[in-house]
mmCIF file of the protein (N, C-alpha, C, O) and its ligand, coordinates in Angstrom:
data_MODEL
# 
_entry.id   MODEL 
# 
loop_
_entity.id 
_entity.type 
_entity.pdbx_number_of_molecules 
1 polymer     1 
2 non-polymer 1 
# 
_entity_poly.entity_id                      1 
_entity_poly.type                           'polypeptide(L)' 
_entity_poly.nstd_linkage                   no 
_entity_poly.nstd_monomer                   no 
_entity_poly.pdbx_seq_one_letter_code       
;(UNK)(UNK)(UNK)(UNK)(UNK)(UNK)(UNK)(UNK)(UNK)(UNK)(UNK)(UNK)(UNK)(UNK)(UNK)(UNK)
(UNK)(UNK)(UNK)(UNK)(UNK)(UNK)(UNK)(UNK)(UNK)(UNK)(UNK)(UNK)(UNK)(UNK)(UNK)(UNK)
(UNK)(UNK)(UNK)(UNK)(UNK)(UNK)(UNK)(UNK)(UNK)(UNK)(UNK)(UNK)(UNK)(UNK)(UNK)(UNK)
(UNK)(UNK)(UNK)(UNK)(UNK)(UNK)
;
_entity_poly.pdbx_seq_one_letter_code_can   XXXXXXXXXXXXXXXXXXXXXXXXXXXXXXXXXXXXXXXXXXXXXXXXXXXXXX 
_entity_poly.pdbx_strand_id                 A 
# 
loop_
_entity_poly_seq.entity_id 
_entity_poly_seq.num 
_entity_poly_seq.mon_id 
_entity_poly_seq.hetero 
1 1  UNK n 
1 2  UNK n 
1 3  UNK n 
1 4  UNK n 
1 5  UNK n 
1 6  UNK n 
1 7  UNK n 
1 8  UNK n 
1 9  UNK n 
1 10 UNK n 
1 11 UNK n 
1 12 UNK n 
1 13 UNK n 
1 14 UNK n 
1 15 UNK n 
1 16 UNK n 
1 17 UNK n 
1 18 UNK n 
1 19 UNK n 
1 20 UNK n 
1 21 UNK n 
1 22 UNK n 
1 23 UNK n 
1 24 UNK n 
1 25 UNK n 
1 26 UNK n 
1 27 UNK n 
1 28 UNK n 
1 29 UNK n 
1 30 UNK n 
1 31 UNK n 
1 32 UNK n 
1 33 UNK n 
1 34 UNK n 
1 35 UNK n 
1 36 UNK n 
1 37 UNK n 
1 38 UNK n 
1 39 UNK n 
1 40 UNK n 
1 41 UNK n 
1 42 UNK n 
1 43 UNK n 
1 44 UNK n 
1 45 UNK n 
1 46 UNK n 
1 47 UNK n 
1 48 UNK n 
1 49 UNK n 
1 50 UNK n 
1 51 UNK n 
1 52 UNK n 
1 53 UNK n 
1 54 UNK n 
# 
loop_
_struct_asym.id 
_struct_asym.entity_id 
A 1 
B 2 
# 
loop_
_chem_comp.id 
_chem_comp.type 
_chem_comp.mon_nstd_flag 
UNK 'L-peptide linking' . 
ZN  non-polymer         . 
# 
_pdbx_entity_nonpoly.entity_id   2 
_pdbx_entity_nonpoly.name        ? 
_pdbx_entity_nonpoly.comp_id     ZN 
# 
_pdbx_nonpoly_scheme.asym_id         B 
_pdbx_nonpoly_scheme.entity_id       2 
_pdbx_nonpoly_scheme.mon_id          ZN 
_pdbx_nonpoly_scheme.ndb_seq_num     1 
_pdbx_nonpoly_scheme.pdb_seq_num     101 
_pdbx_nonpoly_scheme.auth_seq_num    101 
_pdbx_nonpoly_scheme.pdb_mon_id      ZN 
_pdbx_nonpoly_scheme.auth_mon_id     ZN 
_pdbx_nonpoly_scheme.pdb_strand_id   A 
_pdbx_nonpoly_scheme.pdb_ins_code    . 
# 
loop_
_atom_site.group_PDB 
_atom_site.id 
_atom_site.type_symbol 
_atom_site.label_atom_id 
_atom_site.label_alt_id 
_atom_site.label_comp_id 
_atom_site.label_asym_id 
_atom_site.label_entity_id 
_atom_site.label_seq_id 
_atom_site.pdbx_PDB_ins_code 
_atom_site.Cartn_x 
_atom_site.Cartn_y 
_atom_site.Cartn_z 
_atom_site.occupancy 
_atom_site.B_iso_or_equiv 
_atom_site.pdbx_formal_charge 
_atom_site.auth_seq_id 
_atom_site.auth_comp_id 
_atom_site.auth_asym_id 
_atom_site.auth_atom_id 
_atom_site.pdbx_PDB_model_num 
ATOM   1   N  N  . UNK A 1 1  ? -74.305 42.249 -95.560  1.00 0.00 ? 1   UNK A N  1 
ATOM   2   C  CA . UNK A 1 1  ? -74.270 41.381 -94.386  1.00 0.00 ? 1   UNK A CA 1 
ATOM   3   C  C  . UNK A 1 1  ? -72.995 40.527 -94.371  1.00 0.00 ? 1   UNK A C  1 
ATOM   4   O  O  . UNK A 1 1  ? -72.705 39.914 -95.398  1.00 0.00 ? 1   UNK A O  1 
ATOM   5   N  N  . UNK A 1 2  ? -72.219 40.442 -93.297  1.00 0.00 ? 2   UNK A N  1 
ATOM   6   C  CA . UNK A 1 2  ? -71.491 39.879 -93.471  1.00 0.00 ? 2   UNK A CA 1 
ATOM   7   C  C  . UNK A 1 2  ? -71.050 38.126 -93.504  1.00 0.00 ? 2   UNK A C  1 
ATOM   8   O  O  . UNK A 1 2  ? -71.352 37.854 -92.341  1.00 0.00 ? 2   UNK A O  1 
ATOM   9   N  N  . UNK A 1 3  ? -70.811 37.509 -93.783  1.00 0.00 ? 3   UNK A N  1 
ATOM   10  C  CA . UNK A 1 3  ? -70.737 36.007 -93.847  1.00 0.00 ? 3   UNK A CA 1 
ATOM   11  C  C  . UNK A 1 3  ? -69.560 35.659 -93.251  1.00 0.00 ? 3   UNK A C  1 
ATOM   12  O  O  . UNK A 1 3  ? -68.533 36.335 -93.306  1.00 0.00 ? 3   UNK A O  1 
ATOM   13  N  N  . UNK A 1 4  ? -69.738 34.232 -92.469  1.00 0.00 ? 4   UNK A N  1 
ATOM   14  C  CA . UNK A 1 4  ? -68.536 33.773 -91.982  1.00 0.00 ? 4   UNK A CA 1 
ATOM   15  C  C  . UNK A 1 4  ? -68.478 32.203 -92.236  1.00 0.00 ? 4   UNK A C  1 
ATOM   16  O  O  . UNK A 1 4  ? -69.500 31.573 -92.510  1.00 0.00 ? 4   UNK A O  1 
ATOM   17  N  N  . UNK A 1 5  ? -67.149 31.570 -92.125  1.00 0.00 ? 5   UNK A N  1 
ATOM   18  C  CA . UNK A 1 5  ? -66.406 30.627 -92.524  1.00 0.00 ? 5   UNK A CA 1 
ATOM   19  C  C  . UNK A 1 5  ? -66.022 29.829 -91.256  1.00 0.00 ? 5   UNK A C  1 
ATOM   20  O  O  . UNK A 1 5  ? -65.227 30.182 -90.384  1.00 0.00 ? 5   UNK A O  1 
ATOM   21  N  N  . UNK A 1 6  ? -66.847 28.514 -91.332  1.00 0.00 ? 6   UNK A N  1 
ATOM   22  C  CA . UNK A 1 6  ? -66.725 27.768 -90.576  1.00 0.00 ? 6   UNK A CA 1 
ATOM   23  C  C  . UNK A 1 6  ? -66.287 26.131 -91.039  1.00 0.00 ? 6   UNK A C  1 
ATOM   24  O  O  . UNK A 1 6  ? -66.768 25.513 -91.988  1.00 0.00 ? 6   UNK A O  1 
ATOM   25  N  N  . UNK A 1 7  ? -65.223 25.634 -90.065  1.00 0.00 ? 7   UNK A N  1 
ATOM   26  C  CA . UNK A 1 7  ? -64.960 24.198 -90.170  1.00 0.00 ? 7   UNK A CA 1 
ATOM   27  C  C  . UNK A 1 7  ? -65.814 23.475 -89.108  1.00 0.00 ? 7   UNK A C  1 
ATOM   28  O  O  . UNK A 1 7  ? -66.077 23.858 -87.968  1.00 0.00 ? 7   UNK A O  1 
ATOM   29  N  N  . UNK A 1 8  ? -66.198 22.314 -89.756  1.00 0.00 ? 8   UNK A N  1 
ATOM   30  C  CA . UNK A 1 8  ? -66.112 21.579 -88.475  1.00 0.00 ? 8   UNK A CA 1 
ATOM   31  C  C  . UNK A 1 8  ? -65.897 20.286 -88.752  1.00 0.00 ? 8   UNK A C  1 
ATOM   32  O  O  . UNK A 1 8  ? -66.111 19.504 -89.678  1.00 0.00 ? 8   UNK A O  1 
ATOM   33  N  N  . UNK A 1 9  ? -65.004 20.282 -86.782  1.00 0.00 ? 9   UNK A N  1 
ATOM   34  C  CA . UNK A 1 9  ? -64.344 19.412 -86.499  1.00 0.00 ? 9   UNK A CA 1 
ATOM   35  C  C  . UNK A 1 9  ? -65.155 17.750 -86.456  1.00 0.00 ? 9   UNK A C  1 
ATOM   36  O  O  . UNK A 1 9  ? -64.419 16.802 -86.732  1.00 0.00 ? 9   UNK A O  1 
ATOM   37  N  N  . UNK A 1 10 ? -66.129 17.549 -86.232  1.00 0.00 ? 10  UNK A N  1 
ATOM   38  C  CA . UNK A 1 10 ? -66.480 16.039 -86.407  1.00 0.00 ? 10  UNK A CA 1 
ATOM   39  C  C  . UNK A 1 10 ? -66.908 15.759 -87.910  1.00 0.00 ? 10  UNK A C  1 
ATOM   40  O  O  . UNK A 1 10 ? -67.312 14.630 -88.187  1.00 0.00 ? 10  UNK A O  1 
ATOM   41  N  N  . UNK A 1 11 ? -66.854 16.501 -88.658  1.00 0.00 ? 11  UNK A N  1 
ATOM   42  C  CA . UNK A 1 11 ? -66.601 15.556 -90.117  1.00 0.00 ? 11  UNK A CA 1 
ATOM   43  C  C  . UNK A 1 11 ? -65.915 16.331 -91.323  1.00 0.00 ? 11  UNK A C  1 
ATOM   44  O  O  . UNK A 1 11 ? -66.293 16.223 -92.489  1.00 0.00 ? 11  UNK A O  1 
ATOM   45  N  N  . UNK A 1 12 ? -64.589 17.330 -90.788  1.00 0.00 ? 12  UNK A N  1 
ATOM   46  C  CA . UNK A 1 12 ? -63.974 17.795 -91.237  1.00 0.00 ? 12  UNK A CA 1 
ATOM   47  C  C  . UNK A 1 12 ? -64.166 18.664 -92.622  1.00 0.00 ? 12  UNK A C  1 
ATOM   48  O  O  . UNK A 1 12 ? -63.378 18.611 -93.566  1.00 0.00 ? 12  UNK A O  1 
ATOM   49  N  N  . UNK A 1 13 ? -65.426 19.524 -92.570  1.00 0.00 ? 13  UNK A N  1 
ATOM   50  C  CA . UNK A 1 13 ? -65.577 19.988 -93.530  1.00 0.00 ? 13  UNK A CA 1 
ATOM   51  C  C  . UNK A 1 13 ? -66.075 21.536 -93.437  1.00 0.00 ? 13  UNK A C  1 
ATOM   52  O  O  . UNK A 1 13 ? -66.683 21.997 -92.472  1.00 0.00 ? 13  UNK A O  1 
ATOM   53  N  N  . UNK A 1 14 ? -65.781 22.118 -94.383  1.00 0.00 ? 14  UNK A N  1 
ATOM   54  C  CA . UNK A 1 14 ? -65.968 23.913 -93.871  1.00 0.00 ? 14  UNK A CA 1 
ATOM   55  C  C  . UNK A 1 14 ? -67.330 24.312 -94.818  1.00 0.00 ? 14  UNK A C  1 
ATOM   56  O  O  . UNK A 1 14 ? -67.773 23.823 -95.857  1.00 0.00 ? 14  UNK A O  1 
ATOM   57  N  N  . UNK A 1 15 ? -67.830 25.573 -93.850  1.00 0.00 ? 15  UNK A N  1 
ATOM   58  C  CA . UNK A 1 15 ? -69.335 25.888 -94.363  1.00 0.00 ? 15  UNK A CA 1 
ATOM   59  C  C  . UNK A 1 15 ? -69.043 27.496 -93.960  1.00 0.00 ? 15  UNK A C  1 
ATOM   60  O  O  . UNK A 1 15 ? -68.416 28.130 -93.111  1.00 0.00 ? 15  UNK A O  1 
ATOM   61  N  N  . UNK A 1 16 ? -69.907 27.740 -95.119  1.00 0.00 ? 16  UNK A N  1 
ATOM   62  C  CA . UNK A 1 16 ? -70.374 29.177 -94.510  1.00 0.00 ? 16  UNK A CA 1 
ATOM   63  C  C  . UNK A 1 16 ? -71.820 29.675 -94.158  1.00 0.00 ? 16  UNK A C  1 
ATOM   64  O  O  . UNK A 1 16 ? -72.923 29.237 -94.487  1.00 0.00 ? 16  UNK A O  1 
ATOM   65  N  N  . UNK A 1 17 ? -71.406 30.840 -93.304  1.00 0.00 ? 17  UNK A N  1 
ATOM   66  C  CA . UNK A 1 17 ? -72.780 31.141 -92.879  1.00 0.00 ? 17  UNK A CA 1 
ATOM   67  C  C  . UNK A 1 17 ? -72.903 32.323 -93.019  1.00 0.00 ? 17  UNK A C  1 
ATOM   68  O  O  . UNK A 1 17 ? -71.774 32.803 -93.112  1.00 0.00 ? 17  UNK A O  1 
ATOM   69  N  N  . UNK A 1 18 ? -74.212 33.633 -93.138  1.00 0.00 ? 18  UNK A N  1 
ATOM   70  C  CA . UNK A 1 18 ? -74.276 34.513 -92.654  1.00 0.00 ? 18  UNK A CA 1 
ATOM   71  C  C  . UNK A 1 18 ? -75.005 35.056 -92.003  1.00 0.00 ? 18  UNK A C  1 
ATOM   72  O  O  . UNK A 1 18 ? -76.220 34.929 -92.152  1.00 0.00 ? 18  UNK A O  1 
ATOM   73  N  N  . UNK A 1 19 ? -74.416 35.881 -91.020  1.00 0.00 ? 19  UNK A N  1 
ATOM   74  C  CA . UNK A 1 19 ? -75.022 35.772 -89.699  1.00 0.00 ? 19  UNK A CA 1 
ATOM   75  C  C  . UNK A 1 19 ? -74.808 37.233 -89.679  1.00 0.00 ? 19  UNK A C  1 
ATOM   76  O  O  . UNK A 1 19 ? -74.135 37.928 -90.440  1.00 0.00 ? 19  UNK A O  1 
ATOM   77  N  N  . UNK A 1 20 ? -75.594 37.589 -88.541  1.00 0.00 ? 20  UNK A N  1 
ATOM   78  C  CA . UNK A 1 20 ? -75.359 39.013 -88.195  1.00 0.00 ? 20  UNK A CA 1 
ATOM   79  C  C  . UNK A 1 20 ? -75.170 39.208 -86.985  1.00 0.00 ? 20  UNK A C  1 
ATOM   80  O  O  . UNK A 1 20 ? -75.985 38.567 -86.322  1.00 0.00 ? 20  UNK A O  1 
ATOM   81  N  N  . UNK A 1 21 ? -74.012 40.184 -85.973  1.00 0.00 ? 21  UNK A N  1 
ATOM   82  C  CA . UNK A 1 21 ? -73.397 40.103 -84.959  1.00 0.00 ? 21  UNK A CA 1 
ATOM   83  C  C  . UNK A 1 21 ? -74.584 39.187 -83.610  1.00 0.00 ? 21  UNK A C  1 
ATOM   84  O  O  . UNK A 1 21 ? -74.426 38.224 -82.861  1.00 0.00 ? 21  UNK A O  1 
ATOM   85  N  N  . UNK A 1 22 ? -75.550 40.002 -83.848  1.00 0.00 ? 22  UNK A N  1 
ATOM   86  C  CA . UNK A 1 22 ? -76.639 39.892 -82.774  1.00 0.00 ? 22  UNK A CA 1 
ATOM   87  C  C  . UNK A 1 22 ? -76.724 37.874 -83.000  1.00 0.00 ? 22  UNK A C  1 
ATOM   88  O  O  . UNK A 1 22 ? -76.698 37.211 -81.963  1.00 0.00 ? 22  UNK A O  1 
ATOM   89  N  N  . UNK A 1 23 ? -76.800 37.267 -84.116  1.00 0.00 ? 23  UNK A N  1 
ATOM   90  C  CA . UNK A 1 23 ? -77.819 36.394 -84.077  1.00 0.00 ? 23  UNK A CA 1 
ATOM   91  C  C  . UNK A 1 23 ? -75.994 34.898 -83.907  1.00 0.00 ? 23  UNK A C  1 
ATOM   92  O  O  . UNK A 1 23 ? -76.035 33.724 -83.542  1.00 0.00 ? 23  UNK A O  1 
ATOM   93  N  N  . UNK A 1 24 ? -74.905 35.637 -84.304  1.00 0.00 ? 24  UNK A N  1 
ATOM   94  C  CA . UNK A 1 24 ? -73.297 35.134 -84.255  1.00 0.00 ? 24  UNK A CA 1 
ATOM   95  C  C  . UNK A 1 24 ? -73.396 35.217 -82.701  1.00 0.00 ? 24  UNK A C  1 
ATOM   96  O  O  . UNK A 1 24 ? -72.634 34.466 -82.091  1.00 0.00 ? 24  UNK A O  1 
ATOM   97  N  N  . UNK A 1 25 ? -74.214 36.010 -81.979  1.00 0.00 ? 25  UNK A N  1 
ATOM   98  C  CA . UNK A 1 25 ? -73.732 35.810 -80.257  1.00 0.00 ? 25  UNK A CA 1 
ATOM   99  C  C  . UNK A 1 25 ? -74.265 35.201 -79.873  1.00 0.00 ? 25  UNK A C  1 
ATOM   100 O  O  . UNK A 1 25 ? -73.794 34.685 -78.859  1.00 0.00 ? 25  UNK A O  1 
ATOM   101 N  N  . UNK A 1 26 ? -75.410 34.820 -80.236  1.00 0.00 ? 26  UNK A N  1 
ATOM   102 C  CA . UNK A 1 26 ? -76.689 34.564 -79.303  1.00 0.00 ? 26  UNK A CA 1 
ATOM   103 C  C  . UNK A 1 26 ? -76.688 33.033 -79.139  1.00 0.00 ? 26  UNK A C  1 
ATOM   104 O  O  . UNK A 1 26 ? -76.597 32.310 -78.147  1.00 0.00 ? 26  UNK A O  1 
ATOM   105 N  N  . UNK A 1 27 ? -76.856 32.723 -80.804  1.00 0.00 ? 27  UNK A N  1 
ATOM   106 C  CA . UNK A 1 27 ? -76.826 30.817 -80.995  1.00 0.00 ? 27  UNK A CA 1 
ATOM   107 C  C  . UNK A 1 27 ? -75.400 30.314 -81.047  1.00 0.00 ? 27  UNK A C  1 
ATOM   108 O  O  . UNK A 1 27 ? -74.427 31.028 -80.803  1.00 0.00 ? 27  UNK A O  1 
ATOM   109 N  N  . UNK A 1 28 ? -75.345 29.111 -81.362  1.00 0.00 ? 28  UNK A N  1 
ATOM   110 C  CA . UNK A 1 28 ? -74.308 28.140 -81.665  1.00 0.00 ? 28  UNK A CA 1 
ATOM   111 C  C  . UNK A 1 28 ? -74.529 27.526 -82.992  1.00 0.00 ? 28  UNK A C  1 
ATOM   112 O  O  . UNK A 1 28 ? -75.435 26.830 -83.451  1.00 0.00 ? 28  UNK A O  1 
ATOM   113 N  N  . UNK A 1 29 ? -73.340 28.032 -83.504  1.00 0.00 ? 29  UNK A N  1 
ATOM   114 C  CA . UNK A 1 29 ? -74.079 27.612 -85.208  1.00 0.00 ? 29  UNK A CA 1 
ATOM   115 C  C  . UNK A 1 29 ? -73.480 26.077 -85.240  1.00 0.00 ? 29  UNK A C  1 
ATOM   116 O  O  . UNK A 1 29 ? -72.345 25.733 -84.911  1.00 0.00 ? 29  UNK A O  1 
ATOM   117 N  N  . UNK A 1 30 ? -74.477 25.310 -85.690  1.00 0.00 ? 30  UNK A N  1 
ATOM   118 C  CA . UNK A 1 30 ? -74.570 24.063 -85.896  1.00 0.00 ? 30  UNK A CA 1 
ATOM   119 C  C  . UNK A 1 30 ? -73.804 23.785 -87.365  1.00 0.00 ? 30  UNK A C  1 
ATOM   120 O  O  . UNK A 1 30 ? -73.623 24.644 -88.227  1.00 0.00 ? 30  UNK A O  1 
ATOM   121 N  N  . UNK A 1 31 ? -73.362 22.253 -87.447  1.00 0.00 ? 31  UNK A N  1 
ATOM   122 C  CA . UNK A 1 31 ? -72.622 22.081 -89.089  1.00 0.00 ? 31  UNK A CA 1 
ATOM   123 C  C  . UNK A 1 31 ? -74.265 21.896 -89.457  1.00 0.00 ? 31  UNK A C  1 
ATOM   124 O  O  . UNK A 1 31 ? -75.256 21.637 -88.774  1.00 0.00 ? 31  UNK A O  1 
ATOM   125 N  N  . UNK A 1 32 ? -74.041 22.159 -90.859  1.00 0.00 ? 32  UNK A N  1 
ATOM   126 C  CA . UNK A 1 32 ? -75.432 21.682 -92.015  1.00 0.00 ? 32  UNK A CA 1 
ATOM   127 C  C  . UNK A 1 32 ? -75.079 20.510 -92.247  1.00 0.00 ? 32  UNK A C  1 
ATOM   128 O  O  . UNK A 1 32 ? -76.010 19.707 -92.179  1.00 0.00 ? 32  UNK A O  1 
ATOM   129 N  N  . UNK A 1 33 ? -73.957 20.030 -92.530  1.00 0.00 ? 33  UNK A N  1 
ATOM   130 C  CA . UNK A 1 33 ? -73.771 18.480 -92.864  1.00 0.00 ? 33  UNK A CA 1 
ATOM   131 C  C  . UNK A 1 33 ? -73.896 17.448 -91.887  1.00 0.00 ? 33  UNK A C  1 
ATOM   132 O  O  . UNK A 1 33 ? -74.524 16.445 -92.227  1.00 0.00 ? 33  UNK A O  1 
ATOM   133 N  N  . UNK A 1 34 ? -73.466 17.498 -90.856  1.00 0.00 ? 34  UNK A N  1 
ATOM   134 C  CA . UNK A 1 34 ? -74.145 16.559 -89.331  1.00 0.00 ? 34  UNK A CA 1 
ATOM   135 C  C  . UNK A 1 34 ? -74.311 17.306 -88.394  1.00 0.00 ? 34  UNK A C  1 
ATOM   136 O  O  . UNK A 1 34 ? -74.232 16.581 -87.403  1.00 0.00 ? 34  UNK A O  1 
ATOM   137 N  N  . UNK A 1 35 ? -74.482 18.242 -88.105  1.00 0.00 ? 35  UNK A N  1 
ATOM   138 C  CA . UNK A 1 35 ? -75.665 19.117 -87.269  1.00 0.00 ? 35  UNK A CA 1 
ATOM   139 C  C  . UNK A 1 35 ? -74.520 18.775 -85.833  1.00 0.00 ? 35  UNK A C  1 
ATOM   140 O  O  . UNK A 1 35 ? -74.987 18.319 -84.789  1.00 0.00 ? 35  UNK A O  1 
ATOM   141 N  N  . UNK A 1 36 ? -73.473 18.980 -85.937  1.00 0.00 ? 36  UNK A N  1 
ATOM   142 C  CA . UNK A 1 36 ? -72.220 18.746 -84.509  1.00 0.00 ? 36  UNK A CA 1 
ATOM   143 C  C  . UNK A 1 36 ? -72.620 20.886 -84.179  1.00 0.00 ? 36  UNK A C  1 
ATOM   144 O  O  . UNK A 1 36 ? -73.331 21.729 -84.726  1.00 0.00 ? 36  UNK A O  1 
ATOM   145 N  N  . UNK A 1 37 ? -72.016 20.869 -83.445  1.00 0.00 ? 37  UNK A N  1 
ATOM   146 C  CA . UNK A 1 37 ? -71.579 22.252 -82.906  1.00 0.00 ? 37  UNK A CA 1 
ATOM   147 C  C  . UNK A 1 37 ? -70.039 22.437 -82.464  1.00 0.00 ? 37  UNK A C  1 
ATOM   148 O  O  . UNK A 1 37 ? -69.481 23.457 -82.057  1.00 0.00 ? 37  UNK A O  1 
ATOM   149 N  N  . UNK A 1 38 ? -69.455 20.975 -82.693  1.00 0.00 ? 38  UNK A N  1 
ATOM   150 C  CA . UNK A 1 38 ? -67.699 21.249 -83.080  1.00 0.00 ? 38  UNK A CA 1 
ATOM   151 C  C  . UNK A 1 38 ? -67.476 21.618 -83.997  1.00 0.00 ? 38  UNK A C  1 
ATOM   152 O  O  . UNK A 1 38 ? -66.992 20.977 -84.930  1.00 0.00 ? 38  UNK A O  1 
ATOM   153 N  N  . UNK A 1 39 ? -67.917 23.335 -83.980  1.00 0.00 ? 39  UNK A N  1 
ATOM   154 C  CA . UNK A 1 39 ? -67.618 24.704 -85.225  1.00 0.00 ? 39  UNK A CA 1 
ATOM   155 C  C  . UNK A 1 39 ? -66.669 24.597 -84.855  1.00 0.00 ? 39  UNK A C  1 
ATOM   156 O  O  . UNK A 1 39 ? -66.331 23.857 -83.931  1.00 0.00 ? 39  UNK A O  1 
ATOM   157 N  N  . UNK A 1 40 ? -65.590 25.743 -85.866  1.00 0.00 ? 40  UNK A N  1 
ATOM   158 C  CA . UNK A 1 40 ? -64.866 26.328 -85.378  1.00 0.00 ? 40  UNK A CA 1 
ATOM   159 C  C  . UNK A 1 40 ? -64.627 27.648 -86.186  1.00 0.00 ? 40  UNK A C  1 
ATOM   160 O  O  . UNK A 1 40 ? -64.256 27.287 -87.303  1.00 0.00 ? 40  UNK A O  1 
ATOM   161 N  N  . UNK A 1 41 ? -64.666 28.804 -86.134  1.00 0.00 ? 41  UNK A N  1 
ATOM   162 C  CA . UNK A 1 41 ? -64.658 29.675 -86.765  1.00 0.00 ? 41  UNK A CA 1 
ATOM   163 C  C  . UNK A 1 41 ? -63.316 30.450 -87.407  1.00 0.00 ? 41  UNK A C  1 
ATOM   164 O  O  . UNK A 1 41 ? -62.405 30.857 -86.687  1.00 0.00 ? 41  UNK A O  1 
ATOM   165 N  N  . UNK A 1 42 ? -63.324 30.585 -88.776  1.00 0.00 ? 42  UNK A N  1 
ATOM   166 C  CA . UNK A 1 42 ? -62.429 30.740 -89.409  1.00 0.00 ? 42  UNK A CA 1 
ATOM   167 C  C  . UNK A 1 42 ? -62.401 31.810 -89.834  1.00 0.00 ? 42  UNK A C  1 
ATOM   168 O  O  . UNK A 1 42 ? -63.543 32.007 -90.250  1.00 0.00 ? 42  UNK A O  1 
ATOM   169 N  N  . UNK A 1 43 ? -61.460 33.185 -90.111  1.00 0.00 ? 43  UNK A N  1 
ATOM   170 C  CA . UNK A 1 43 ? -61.480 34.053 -90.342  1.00 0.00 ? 43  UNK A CA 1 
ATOM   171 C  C  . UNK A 1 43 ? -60.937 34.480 -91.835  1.00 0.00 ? 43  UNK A C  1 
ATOM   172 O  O  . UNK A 1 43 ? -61.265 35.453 -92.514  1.00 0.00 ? 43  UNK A O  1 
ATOM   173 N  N  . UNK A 1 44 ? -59.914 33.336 -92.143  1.00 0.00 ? 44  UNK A N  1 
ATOM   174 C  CA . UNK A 1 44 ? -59.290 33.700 -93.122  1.00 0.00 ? 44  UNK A CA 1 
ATOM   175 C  C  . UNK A 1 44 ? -60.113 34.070 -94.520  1.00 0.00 ? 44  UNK A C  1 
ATOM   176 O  O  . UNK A 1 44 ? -59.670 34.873 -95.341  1.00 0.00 ? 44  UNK A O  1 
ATOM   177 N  N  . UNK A 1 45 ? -61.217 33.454 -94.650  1.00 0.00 ? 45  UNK A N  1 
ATOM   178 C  CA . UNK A 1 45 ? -62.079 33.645 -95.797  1.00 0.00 ? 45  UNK A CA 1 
ATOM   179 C  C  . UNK A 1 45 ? -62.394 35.318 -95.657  1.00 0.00 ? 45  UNK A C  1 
ATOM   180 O  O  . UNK A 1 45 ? -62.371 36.007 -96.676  1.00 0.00 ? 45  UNK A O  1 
ATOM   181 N  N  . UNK A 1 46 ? -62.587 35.712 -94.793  1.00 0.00 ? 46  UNK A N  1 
ATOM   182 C  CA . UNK A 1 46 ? -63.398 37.200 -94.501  1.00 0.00 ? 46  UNK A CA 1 
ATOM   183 C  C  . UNK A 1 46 ? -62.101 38.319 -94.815  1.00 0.00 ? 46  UNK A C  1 
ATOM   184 O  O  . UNK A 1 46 ? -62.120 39.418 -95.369  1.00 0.00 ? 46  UNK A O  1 
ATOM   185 N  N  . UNK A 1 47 ? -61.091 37.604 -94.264  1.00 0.00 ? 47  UNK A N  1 
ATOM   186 C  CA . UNK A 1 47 ? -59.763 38.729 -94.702  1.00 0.00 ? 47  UNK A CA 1 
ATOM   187 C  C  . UNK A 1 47 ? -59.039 38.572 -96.120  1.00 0.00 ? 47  UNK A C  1 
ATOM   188 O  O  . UNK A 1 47 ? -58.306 39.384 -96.685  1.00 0.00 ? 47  UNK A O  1 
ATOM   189 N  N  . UNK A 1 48 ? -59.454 37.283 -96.543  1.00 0.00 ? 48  UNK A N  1 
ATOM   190 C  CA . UNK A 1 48 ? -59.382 37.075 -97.896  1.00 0.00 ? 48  UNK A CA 1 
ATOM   191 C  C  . UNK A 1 48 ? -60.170 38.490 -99.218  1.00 0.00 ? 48  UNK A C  1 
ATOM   192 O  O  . UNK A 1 48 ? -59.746 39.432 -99.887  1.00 0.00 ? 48  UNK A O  1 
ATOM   193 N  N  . UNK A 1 49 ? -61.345 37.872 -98.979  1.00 0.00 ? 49  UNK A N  1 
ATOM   194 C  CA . UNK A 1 49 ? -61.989 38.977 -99.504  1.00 0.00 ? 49  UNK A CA 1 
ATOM   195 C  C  . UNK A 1 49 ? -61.925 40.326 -99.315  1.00 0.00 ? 49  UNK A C  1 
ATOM   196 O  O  . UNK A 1 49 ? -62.066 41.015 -100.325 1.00 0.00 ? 49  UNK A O  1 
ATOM   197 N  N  . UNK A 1 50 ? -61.683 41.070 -97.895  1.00 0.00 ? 50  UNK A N  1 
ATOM   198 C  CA . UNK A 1 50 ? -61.571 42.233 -97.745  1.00 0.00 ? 50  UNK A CA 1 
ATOM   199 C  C  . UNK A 1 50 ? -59.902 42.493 -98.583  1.00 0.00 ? 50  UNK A C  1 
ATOM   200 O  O  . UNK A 1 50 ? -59.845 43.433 -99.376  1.00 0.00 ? 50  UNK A O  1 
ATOM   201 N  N  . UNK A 1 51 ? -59.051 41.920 -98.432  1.00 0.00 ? 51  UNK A N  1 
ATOM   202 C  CA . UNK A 1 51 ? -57.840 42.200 -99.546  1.00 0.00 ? 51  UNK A CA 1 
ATOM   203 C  C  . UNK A 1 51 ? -58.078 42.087 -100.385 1.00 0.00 ? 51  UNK A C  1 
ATOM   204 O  O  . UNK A 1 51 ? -57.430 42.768 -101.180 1.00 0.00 ? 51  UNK A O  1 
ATOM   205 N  N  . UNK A 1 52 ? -59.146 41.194 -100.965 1.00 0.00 ? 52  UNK A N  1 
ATOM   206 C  CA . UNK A 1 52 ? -59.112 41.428 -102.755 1.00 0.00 ? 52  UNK A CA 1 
ATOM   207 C  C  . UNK A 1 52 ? -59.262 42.846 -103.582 1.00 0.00 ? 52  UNK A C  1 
ATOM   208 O  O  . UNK A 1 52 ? -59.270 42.903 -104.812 1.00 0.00 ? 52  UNK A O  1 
ATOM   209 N  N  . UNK A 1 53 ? -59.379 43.984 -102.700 1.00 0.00 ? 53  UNK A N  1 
ATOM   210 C  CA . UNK A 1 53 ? -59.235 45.851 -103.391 1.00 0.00 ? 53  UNK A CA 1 
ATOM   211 C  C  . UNK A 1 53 ? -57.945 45.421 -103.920 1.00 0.00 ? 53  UNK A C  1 
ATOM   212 O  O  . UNK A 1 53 ? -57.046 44.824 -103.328 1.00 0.00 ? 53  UNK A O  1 
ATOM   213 N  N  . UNK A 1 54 ? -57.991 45.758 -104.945 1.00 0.00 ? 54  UNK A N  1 
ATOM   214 C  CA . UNK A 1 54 ? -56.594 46.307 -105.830 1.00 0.00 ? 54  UNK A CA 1 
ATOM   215 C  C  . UNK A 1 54 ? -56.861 47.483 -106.564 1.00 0.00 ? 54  UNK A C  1 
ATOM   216 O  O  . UNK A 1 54 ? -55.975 48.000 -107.245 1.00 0.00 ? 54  UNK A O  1 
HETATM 217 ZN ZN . ZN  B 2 .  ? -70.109 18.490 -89.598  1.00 0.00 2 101 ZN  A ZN 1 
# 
């Protein structure tokens, strides 16, 4: 399953989640730390890992 990497903007701190396409369209993922929905979704963690093949 894949997981994604989120900041958010009202208390500047990044979370992850994993979600699956269907359930990433549907809702608005909330922060866990103050429950804002000024996500913002970050990709770099996900392309991080997919380069780590050596
Ligand atoms: Zn927050």
């Amino acid at each position: 399953m894949p997981h994604y990497e989120f900041f958010c903007k009202a208390c500047n701190k990044t979370f992850e989640k994993v979600l699956t396409l269907a359930e990433h369209d549907a809702e608005k993922t909330a922060c866990p730390c103050c429950g804002s929905h000024e996500v913002e979704q970050s990709w770099s963690a996900f392309s991080a890992i997919t380069s780590k093949k050596s």
